[in-house]
BAFI-3210 file (N, C-alpha, C; in Angstrom, 3 decimals, decimal comma, padded with zeros to 6 digits):
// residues 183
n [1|2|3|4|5|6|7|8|9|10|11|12|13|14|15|16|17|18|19|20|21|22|23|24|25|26|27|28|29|30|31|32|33|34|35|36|37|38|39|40|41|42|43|44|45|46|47|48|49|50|51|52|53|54|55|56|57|58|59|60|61|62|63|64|65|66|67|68|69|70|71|72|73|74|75|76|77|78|79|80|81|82|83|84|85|86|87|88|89|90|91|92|93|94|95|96|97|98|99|100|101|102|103|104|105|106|107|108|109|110|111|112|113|114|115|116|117|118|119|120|121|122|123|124|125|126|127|128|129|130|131|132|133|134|135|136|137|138|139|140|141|142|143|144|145|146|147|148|149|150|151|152|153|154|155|156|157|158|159|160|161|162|163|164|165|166|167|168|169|170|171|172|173|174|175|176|177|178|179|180|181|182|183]
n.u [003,336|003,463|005,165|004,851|005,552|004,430|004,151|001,545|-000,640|-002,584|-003,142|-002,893|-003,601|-005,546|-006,360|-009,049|-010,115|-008,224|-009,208|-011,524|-010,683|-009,888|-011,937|-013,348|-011,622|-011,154|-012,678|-014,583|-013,494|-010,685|-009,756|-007,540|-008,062|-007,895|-007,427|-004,868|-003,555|-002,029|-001,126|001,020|002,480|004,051|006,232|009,775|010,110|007,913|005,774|003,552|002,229|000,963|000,217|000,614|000,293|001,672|000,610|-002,255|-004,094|-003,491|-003,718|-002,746|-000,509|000,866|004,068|005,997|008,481|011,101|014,379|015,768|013,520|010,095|007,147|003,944|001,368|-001,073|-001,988|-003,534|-005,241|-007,200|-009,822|-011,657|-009,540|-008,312|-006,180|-004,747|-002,124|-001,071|-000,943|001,418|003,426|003,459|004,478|006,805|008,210|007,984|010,218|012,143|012,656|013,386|015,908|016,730|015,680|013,553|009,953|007,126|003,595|-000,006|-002,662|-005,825|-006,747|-006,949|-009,806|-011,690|-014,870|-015,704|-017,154|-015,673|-014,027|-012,840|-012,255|-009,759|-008,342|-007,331|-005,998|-003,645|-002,844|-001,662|000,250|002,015|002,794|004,332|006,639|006,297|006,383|004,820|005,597|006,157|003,937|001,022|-001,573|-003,531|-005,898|-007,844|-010,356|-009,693|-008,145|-005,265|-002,525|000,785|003,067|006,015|008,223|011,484|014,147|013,187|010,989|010,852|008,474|009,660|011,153|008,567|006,772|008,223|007,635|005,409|005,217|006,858|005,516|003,048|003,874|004,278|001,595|-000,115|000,711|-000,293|-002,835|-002,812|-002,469|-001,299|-002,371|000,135|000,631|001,615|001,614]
n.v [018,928|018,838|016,940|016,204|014,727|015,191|014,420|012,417|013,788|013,029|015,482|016,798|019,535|018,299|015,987|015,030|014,881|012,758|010,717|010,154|009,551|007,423|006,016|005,695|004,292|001,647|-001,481|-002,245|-004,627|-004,493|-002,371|-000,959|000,377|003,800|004,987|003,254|003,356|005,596|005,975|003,619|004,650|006,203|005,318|004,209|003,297|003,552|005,343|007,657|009,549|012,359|012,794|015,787|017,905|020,686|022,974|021,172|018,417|015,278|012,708|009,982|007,868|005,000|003,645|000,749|-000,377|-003,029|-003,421|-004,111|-003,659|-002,559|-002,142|-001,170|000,068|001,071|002,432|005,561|007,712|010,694|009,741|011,324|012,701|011,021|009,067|010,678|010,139|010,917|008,500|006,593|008,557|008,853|006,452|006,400|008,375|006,956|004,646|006,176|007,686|005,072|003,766|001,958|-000,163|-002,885|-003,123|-003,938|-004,881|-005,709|-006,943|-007,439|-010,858|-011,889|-012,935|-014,317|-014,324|-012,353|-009,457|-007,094|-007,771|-006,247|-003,910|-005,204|-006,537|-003,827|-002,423|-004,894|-004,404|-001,439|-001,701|-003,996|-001,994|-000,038|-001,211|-003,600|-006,810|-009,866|-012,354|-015,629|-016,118|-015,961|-014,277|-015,454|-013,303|-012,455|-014,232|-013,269|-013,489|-012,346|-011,127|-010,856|-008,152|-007,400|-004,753|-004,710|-007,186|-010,527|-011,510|-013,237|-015,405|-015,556|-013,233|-011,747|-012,067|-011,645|-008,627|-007,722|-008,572|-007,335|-004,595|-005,009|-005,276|-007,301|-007,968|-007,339|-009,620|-011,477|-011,643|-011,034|-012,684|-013,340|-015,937|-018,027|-018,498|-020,640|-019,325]
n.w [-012,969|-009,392|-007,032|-003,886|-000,887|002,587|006,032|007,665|010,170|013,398|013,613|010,989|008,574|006,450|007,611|007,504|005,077|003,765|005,393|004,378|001,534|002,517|003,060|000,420|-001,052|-000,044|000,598|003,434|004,948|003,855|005,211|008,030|011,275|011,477|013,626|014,299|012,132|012,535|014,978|014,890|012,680|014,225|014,453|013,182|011,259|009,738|007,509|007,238|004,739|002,964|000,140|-002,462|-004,470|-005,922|-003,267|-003,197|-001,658|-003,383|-002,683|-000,658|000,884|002,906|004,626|004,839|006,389|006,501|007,010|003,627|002,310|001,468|002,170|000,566|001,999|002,010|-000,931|-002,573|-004,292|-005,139|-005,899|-007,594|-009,214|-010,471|-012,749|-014,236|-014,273|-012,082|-010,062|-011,208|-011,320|-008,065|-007,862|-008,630|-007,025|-004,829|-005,351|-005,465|-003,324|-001,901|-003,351|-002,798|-002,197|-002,225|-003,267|-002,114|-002,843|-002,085|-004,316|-005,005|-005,793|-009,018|-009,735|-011,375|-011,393|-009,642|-008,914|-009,752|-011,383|-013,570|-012,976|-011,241|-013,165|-014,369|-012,293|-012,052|-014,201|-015,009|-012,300|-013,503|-015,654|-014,419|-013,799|-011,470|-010,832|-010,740|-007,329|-006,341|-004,728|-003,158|-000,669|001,394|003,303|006,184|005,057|002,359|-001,187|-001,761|-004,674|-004,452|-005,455|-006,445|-006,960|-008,022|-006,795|-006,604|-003,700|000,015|001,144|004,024|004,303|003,859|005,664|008,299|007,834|008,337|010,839|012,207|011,705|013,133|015,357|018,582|020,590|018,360|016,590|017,319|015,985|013,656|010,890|008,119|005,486|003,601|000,001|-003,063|-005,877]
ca.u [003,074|005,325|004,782|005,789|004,775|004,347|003,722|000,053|-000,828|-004,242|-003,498|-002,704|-004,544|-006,380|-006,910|-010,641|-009,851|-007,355|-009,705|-012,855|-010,542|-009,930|-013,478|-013,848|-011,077|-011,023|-013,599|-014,273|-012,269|-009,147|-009,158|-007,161|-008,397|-007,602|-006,061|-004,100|-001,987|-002,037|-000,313|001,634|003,252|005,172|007,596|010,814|010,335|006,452|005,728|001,946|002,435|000,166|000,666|000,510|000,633|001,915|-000,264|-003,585|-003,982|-003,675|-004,113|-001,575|000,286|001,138|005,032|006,433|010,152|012,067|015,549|015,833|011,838|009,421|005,368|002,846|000,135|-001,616|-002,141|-004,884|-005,106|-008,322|-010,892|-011,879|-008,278|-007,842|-006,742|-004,204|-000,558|-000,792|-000,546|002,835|004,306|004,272|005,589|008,579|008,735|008,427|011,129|013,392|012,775|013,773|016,356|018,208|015,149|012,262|008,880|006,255|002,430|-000,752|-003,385|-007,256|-006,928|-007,409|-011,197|-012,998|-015,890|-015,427|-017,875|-015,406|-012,767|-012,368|-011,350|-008,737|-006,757|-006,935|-005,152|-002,683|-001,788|-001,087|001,252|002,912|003,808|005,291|007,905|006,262|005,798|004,304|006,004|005,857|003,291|-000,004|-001,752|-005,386|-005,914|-009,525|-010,372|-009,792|-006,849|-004,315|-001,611|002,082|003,889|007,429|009,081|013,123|014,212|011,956|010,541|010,419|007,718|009,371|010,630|007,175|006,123|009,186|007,774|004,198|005,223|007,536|004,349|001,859|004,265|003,831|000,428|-001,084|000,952|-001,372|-004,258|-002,426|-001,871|-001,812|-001,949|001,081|000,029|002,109|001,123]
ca.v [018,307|018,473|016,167|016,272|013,982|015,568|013,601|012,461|013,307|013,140|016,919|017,129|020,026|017,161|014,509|014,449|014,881|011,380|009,814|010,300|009,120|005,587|005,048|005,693|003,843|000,819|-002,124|-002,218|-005,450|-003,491|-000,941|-000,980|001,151|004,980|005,656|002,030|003,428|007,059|005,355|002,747|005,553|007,088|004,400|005,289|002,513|003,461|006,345|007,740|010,609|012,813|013,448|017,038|018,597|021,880|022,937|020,635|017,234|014,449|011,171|009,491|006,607|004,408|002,736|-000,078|-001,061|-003,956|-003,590|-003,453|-004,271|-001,572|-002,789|-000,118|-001,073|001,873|004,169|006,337|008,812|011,090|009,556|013,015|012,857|009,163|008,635|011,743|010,110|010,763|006,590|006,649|009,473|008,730|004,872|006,423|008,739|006,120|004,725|007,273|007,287|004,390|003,565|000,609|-001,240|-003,968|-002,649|-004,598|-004,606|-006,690|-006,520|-008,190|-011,623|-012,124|-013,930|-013,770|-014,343|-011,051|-008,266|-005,732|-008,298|-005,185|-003,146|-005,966|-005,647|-002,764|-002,225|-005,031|-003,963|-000,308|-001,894|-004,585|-001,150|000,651|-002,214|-004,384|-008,331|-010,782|-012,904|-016,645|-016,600|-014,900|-014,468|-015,169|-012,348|-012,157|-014,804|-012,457|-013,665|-011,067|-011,270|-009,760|-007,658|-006,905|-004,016|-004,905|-008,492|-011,334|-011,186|-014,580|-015,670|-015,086|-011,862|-010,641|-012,345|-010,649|-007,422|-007,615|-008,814|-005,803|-003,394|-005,360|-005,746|-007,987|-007,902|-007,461|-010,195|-012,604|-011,532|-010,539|-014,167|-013,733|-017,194|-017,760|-020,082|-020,658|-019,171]
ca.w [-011,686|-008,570|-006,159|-002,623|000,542|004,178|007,389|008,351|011,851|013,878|013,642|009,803|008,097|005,617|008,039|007,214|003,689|004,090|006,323|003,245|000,593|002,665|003,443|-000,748|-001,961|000,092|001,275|004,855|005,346|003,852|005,994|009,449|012,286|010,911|014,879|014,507|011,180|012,938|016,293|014,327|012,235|015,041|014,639|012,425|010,133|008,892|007,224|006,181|004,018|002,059|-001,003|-002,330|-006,254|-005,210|-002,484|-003,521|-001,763|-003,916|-002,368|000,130|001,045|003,645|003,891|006,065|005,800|007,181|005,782|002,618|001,901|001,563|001,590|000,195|002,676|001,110|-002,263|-002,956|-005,248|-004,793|-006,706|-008,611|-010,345|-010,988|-014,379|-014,624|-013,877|-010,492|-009,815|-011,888|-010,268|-006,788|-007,104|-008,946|-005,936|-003,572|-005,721|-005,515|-001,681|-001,229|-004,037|-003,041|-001,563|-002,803|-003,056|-002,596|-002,634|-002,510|-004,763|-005,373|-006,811|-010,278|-010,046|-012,912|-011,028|-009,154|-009,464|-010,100|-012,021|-014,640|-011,888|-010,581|-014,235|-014,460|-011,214|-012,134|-015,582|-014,096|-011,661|-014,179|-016,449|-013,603|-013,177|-010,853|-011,494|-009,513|-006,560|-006,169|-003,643|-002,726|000,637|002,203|004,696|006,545|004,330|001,165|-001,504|-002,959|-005,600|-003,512|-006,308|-005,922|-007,770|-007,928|-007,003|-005,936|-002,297|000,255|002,349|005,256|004,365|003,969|007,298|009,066|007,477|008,631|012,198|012,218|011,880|013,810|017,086|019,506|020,814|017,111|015,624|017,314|015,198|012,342|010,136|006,429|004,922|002,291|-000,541|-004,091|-007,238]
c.u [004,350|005,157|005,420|005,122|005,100|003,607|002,266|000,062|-002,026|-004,587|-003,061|-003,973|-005,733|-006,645|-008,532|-010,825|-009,013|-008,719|-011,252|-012,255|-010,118|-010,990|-013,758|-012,841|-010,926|-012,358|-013,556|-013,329|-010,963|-008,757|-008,763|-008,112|-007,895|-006,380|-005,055|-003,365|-001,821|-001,144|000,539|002,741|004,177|006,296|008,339|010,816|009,141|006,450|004,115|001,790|001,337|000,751|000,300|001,082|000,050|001,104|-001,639|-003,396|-004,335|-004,237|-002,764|-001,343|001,151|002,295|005,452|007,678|010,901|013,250|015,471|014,462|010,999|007,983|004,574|002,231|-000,875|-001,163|-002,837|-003,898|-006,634|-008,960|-011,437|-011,117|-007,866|-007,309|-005,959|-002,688|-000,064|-000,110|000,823|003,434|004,784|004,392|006,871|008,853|009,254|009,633|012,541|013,708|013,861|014,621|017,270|017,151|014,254|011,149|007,760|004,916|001,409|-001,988|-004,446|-006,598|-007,382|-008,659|-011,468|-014,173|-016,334|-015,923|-016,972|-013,456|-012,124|-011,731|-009,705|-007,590|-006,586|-005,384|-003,785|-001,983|-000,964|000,396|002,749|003,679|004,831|006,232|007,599|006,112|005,262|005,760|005,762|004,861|002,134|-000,831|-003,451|-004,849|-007,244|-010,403|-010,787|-008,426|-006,356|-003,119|-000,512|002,501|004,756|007,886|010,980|013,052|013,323|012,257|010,147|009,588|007,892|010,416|009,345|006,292|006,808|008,468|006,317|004,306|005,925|006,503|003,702|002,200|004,069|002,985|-000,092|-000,983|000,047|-002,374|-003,855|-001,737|-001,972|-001,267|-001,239|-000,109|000,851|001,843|000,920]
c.v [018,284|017,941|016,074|015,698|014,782|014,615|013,857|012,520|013,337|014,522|017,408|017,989|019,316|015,817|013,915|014,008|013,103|010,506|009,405|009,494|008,088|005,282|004,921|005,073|002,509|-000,293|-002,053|-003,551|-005,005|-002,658|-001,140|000,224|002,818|005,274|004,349|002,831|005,037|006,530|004,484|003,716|006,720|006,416|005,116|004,318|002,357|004,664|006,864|008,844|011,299|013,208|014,876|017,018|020,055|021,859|022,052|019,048|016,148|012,793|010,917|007,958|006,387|003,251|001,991|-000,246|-001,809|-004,116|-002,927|-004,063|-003,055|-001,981|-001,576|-000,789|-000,126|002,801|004,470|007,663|009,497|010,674|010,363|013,282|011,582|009,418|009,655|011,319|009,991|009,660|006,876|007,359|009,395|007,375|005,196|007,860|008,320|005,367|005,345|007,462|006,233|003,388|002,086|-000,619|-001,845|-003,492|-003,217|-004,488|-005,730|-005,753|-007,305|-009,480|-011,821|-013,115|-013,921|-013,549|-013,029|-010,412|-006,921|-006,231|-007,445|-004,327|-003,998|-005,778|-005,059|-002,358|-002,985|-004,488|-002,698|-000,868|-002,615|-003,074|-000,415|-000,413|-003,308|-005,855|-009,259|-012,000|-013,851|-017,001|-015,756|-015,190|-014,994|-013,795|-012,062|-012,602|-014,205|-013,218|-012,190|-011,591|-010,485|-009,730|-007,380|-005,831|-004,348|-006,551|-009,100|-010,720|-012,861|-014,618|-014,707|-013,885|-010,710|-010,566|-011,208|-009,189|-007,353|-007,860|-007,940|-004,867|-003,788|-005,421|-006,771|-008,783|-008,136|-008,331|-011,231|-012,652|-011,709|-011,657|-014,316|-015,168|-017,275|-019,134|-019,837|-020,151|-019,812]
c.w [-010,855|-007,351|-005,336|-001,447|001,911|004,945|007,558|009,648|012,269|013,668|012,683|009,531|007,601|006,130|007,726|005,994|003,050|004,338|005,322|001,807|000,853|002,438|001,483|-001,408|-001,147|000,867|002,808|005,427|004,973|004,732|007,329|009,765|011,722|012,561|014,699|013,182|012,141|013,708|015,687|013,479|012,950|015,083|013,252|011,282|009,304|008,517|006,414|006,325|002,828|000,954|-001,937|-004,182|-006,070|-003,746|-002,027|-003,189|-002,764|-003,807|-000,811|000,044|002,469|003,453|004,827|005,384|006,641|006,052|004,637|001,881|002,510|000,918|001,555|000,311|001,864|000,281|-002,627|-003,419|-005,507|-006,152|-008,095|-010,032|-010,729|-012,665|-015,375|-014,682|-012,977|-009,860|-009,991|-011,051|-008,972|-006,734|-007,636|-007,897|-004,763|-003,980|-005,511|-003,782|-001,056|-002,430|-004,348|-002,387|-002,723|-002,714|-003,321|-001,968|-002,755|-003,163|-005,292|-006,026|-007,753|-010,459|-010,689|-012,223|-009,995|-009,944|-010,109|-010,301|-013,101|-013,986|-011,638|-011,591|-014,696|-013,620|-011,285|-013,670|-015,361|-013,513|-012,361|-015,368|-015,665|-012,711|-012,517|-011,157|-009,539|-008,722|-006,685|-005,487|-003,652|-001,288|000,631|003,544|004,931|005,630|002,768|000,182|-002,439|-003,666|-004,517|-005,471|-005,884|-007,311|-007,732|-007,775|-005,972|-004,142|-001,981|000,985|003,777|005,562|004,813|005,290|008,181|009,048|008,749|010,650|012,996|012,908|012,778|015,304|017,365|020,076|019,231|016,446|015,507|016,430|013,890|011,724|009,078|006,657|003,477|001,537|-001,482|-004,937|-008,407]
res [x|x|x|x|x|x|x|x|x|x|x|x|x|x|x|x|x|x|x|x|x|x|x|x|x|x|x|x|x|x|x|x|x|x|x|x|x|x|x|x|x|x|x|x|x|x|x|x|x|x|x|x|x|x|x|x|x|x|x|x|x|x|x|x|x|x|x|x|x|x|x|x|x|x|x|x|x|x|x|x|x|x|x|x|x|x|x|x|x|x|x|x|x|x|x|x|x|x|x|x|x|x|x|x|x|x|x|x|x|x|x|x|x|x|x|x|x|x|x|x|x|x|x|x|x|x|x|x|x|x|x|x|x|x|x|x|x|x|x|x|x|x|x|x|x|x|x|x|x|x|x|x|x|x|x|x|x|x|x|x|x|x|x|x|x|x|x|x|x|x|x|x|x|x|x|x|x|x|x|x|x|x|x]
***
């Protein structure tokens, strides 16, 4: 495997191909606007990159960075190939990217009562082997809760606020209010 990210644009070869493996890897409350990360990613501090094994799209990813804090708003990995390494590979790319920063992510709350709570640790055990641990804190967002993971050293509140108010601008921040809570 040799894995290599290129720039998403509205006029990427695989934009349909991208745009099929959000609608299949995330709920419709997860998902921003497809033109809102497209337009949002012209800035120099976002980056939403396909991911590629050799020639053959793999999945992509979506990166925000304030400082030295780097949030994987998204990672997909085409459905088809789940289950191959792929995962692994590109967080120790994004890693390597971004070598001296914090990397952090949210991910489903641990419910039990959740239809697809086998899914949820799955997803965190995955993440806890590839380095990550959990943060002091977790969010509500669109009244959903997630776990924040940090890869490297802890992450604060209002770090993560800073980060999110970063991406969202101005105008969007109004809308845009995760709720912190403790763990």
């Amino acid at each position: 495997m040799s894995l290599r990210f290129e720039p998403v644009t509205k006029s990427s070869m695989d934009i349909n191909e991208i745009k099929e493996m959000f609608r299949e890897s995330f709920q419709v409350h997860e998902r921003l606007p497809m033109w809102l990360l497209l337009w949002r990613s012209k800035r120099d501090f976002i980056e939403f990159l396909g991911v590629y094994d050799e020639d053959k799209l793999i999945g992509y990813t979506y990166l925000i960075t304030n400082g030295n804090l780097t949030f994987v708003l998204y990672l997909t990995i085409d459905p088809k190939i789940r289950s191959k390494g792929y995962g692994g590979l590109v967080l120790s790319k994004i890693k390597e990217h971004f070598p001296n920063n914090r990397i952090i992510l949210n991910i489903e709350a641990m419910e039990e009562t959740a239809a697809n709570y086998e899914q949820r640790l799955q997803r965190k055990r995955f993440y806890m082997r590839n380095g990550y641990s959990r943060t002091n804190f977790n969010i509500l967002d669109a009244g959903n809760a997630y776990e924040v993971l940090v890869y490297g050293k802890d992450v604060t509140i209002e770090e993560y606020r800073d980060l999110i108010k970063r991406f969202a601008g101005p105008v969007l921040s109004i809308f845009v209010k995760p709720v912190f809570y403790l763990s």
